[in-house]
C-alpha positions as CSV (number, residue, x, y, z in Angstrom):
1,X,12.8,-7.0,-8.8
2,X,12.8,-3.7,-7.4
3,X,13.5,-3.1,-3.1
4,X,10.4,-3.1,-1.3
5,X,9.0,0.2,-0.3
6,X,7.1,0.4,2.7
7,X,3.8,2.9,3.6
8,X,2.6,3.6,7.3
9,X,-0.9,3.6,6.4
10,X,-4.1,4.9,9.1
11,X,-8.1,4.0,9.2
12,X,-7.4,0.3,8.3
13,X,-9.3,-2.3,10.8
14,X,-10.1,-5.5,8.8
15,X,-9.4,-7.9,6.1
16,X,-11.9,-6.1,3.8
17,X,-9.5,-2.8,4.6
18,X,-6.6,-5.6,3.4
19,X,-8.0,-6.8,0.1
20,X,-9.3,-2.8,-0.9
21,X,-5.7,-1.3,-0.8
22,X,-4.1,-4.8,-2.4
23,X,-6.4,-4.4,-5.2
24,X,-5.5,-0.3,-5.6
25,X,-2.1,-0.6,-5.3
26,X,-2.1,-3.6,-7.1
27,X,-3.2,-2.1,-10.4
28,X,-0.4,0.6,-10.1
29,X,1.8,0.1,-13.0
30,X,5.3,-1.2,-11.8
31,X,3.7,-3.3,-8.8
32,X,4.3,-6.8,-8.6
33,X,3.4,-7.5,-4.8
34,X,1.8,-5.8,-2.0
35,X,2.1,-7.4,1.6
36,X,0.3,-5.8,4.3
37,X,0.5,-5.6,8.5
38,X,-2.7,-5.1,9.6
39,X,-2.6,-3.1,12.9
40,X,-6.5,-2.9,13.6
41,X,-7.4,1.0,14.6
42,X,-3.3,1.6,14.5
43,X,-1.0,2.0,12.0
44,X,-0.4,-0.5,9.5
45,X,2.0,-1.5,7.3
46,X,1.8,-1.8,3.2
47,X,5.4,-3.3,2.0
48,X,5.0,-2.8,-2.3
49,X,7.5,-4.5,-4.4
50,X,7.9,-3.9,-8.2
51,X,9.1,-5.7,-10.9
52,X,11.7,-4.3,-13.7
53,X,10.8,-1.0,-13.3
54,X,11.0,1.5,-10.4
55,X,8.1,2.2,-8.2
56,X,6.3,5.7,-8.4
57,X,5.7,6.3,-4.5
58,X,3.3,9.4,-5.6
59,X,0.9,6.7,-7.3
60,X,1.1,4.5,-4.5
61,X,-0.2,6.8,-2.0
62,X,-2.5,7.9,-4.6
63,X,-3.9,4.6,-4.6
64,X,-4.1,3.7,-1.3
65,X,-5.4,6.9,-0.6
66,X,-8.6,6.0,-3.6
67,X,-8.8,2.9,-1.4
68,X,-10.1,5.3,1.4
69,X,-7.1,5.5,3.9
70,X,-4.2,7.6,4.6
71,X,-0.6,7.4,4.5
72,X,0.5,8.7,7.9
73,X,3.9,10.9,7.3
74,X,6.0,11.8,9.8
């Protein structure tokens, strides 16, 4: 299993912003778990772990952003 990645991720305030980005990221190829920090109206974590193969961090952010939230970059 692949290092976990994490994502500082904006615009999340609920469990129904929880479940929409598990599901997105979820169905990334490569994924095998995604654990997030919900920091209502803050910024919130999304911690992604993959399986055999490496994790593509541009389809990540692609998904979470298709979820309807943004990855906050420094």
């Amino acid at each position: 299993m692949s290092q976990p990645e994490s994502y500082p991720v904006t615009g999340m305030t609920c469990q129904h912003c929880v479940q929409a980005v598990k599901e997105e990221v979820g169905a990334v190829d490569g994924v095998a778990h995604v654990d997030v920090d919900l920091v209502p109206d803050g910024v919130s974590t999304i911690r992604v772990s993959g399986g055999d193969q490496p994790l593509n961090p541009s389809a990540i952010e692609a998904a979470i952003e298709e979820a309807g939230y943004d990855v906050a970059h420094a």
